[in-house]
C-alpha positions in Angstrom: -54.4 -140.7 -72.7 -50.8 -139.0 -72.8 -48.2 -139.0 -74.8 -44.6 -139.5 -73.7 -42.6 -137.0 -72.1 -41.5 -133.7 -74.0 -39.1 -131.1 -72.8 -40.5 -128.5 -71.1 -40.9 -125.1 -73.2 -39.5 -122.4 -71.4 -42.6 -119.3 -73.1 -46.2 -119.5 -72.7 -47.9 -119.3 -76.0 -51.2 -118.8 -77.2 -52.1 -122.6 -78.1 -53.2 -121.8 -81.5 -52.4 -125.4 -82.8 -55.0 -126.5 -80.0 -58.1 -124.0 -80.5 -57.6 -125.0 -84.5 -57.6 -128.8 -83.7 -61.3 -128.1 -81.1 -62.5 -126.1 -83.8 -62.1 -128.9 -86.8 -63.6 -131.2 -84.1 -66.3 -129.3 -83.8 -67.2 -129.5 -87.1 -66.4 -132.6 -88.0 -68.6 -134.3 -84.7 -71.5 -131.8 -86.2 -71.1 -134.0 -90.0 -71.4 -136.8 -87.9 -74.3 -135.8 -85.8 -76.4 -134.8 -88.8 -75.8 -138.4 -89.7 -77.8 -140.1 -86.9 -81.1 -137.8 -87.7 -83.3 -137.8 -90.4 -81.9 -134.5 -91.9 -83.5 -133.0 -94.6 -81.3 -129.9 -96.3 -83.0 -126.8 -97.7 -83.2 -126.8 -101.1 -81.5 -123.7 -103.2 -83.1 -120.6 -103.7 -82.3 -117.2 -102.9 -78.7 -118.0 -104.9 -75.9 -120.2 -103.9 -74.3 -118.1 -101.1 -78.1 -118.3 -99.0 -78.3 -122.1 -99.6 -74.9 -123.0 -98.9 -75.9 -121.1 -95.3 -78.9 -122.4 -94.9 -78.2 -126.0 -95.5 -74.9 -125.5 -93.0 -77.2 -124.0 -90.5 -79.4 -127.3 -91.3 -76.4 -129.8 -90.7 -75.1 -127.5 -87.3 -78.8 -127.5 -85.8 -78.8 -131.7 -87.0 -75.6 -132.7 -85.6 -75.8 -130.4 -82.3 -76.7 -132.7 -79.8 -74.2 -135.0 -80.8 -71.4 -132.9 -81.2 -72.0 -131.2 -77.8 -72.5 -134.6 -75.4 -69.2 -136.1 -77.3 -67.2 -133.0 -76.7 -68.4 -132.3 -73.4 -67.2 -135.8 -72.3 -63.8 -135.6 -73.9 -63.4 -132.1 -72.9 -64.2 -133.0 -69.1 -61.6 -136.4 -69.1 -59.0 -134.3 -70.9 -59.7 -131.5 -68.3 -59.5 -134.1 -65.5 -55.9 -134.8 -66.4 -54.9 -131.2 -66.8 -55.9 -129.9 -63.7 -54.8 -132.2 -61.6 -51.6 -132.1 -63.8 -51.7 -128.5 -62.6 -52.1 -129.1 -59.1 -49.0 -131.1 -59.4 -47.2 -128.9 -60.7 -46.8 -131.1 -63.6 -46.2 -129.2 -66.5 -49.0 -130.1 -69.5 -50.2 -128.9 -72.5 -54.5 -128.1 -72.9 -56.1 -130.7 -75.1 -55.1 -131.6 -78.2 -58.5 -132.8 -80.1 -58.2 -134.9 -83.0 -60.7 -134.8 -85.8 -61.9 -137.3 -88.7 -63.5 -136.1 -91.5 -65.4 -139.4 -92.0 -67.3 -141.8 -90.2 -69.8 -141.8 -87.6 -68.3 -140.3 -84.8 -65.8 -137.7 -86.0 -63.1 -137.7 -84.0 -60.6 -140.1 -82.5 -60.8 -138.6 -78.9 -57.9 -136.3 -77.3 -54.6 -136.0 -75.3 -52.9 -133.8 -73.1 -48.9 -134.0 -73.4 -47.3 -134.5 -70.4 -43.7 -132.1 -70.6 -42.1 -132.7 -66.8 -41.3 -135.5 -64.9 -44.3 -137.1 -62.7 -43.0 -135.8 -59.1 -44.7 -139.4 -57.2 -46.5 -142.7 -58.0 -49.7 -140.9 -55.8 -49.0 -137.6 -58.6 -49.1 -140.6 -61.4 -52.3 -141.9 -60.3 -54.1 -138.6 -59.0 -53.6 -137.5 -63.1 -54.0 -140.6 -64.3 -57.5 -141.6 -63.2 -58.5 -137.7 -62.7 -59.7 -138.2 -66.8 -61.9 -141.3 -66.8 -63.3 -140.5 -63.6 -64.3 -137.2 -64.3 -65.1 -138.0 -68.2 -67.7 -141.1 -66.8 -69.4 -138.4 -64.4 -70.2 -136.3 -67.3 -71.3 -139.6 -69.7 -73.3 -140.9 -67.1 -76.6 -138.8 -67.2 -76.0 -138.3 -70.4 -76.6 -142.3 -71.0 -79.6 -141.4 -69.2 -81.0 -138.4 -71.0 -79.6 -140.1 -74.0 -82.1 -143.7 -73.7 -84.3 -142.0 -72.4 -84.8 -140.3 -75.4 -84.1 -143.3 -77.5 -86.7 -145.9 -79.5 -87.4 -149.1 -79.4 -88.0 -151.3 -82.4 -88.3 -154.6 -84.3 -84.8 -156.0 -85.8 -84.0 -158.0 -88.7 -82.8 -161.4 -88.1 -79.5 -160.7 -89.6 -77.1 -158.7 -87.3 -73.5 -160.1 -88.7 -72.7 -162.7 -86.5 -69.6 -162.9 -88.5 -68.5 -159.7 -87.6 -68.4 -160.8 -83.6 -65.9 -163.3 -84.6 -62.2 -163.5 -83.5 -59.7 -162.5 -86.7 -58.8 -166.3 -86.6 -62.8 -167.2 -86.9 -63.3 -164.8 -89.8 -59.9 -165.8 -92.0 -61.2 -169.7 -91.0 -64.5 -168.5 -92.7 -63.0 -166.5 -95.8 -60.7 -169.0 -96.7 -63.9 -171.0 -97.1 -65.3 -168.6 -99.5 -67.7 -166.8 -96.9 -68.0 -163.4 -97.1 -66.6 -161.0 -94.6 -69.4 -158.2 -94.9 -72.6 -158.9 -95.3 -75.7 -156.3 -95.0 -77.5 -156.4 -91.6 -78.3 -154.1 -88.3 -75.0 -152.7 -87.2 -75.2 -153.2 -83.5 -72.8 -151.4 -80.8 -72.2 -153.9 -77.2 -72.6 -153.3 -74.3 -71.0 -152.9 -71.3 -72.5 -154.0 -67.7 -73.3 -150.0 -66.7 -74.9 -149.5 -70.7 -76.9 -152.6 -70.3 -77.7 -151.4 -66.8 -79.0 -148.1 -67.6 -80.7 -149.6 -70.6 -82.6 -152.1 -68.1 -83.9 -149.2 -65.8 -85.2 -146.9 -68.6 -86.7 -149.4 -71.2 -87.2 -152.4 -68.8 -86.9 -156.0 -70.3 -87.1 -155.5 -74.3 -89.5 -157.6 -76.2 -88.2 -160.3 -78.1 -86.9 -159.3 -81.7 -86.5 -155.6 -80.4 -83.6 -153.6 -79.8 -82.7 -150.0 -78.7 -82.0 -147.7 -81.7 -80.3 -144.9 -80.0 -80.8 -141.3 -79.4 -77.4 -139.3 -80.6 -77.0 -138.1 -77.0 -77.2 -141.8 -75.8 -74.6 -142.9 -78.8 -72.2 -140.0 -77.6 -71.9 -141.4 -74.4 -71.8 -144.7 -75.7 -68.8 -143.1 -77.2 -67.8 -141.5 -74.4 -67.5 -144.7 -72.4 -65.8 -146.7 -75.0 -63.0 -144.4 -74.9 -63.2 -145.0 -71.2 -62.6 -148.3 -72.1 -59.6 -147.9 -74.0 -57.8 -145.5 -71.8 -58.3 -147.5 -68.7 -56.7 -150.6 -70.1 -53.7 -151.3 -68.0 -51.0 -150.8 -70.6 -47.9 -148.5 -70.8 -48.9 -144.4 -70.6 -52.5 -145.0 -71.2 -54.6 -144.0 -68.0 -54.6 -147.7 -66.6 -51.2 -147.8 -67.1 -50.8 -144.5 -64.9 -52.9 -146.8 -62.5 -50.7 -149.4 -62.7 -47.8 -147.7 -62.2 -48.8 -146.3 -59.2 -49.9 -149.4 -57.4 -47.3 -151.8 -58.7 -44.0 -149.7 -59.4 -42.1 -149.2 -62.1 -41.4 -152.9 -63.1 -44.5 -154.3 -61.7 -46.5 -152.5 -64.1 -44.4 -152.8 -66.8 -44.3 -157.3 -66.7 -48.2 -156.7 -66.1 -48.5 -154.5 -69.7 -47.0 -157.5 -71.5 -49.6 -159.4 -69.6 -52.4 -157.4 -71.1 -50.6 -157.1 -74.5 -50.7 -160.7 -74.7 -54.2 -160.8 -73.5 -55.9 -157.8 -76.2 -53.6 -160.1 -78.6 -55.9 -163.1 -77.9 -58.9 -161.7 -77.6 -58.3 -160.3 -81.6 -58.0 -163.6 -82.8 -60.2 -165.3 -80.6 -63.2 -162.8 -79.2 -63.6 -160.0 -81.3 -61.1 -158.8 -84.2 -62.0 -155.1 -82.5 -59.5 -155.8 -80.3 -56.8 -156.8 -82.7 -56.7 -153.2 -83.8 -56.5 -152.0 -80.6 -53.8 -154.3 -79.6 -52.1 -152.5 -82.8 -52.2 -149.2 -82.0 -51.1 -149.7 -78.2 -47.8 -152.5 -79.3 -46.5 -150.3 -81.9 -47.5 -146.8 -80.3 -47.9 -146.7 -76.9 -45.9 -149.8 -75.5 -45.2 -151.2 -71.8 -42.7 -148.9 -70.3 -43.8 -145.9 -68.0 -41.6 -143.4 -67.1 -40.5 -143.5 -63.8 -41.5 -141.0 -61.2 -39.2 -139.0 -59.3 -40.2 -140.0 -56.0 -41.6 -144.1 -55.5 -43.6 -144.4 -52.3 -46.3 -146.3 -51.5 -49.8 -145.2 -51.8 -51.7 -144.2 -49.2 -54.7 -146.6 -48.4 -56.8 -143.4 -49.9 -55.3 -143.2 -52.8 -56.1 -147.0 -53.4 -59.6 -146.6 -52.9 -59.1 -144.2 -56.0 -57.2 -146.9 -58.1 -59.8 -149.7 -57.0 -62.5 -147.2 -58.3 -60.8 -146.7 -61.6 -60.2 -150.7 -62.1 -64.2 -151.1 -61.1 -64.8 -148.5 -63.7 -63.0 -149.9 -66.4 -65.0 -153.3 -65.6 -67.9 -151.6 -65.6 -67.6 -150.3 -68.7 -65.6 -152.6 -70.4 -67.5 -154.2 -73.5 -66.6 -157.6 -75.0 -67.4 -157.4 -78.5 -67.5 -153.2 -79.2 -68.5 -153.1 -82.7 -70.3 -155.3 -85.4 -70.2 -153.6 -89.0 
């Protein structure tokens, strides 16, 4: 994912702003790791200095696996984008990691700024889908490892139907006097290459039986999601880069309204998940694309490399993300 075009800055620099953003990341995907294992902390002794160690040495070793898989995805899409930005000649900046201090995945992914013009549409597309491609080779195996790794077990009947609902759906039911949250099994979707993978490790599950995942596996569950978003075919995400460089300047930007439209409907209708998302993109990403200096056609080549980045945002595309 980029941001829009910056003026170029004329002095290297040591990208201090970007080693303190990896580092906060780092800790704050560790919190969440320790939150998907059964993490016991050290109780004091030895005075408050020792157990304050011991117990982050507790939550570091905890939230390891985690933290490492998640990274190593986003640091290997965000890498995709930069070198082939360099390659270019594009002028970029190194990842800028962004970390949340709460929640279950600590962090909200990263993004390269793009500070020159994109020299051609093939440029636009090489950096473009560079990230998700090379982002899903990493997330891959790691789905594999990951379930492998995982356990299966009995569910409760209850796993918030509600919660799969459009926003239409759930106002419908609230204005009724149903409630919006209710307890249950929060359950994550999946996409046709999760439920895939899940098929050849586990087999057919038993009914009444789910998949309660490994942190690796919910990483790159993670790591695919934001896949996902970045490949939707809107404005400067990476499948608007896509876009861009198989439709042209105006081509893409009537098909980004398209989509709009279409991430409107399915908030309302499908899955309120997507009504945030449809947020975030119509109020801070938008439809245009900044033109490239040069507008030729691609080369058949180049799209065999946007049909591959469309099949992989279908492939991991997932319908309804998140029930709470």
């Amino acid at each position: 994912m980029h941001e829009a075009l910056a003026p170029a800055r004329a002095k290297a620099r040591v990208p201090v702003l970007n080693l303190a953003l990896f580092a906060a990341t780092v800790v704050t995907t560790l919190l969440a790791g320790a939150q998907w294992t059964a993490l016991r902390l050290p109780e004091a002794g030895g005075g408050w200095l020792a157990t304050a160690a011991a117990q982050a040495a507790a939550v570091a070793v905890a939230g390891l696996p985690f933290a490492a898989a998640l990274i190593g995805i986003l640091f290997c899409h965000e890498m995709g984008h930069y070198l082939l930005a360099r390659a270019w000649r594009v002028d970029s900046t190194l990842p800028f990691f962004i970390p949340v201090p709460v929640g279950p995945v600590g962090t909200f992914g990263a993004v390269i700024r793009i500070r020159s013009a994109l020299p051609s549409r093939t440029a636009t597309l090489d950096i473009g889908a560079a990230g998700p491609l090379a982002g899903f080779a990493v997330a891959l195996p790691l789905l594999f490892w990951g379930l492998a790794h995982s356990v299966v077990q009995p569910v409760g009947d209850v796993v918030l139907e509600g919660q799969r609902m459009g926003l239409v759906q759930l106002l419908a039911g609230y204005l009724k006097g149903e409630a919006l949250l209710t307890s249950g099994v929060q359950h994550y979707g999946d996409s046709f290459i999760t439920w895939g993978v899940q098929r050849l490790v586990w087999g057919k599950l038993p009914p009444g039986h789910d998949v309660f995942l490994h942190p690796v596996a919910f990483a790159a569950w993670i790591g695919l999601f934001i896949t996902t978003l970045n490949l939707i075919p809107l404005g400067q995400l990476d499948g608007g880069h896509v876009t861009y460089a198989l439709l042209g300047r105006r081509g893409a930007r009537r098909f980004s309204r398209a989509v709009s439209f279409g991430l409107l409907l399915a908030g309302l209708l499908v899955s309120w998940n997507w009504f945030l998302w449809w947020g975030v993109t119509r109020f801070f990403v938008g439809y245009d694309h900044p033109p490239a200096l040069v507008e030729e056609p691609l080369t058949p080549g180049r799209k065999l490399v946007a049909v591959a980045s469309i099949l992989l945002f279908l492939g991991t595309f997932i319908p309804v993300p998140v029930s709470l």
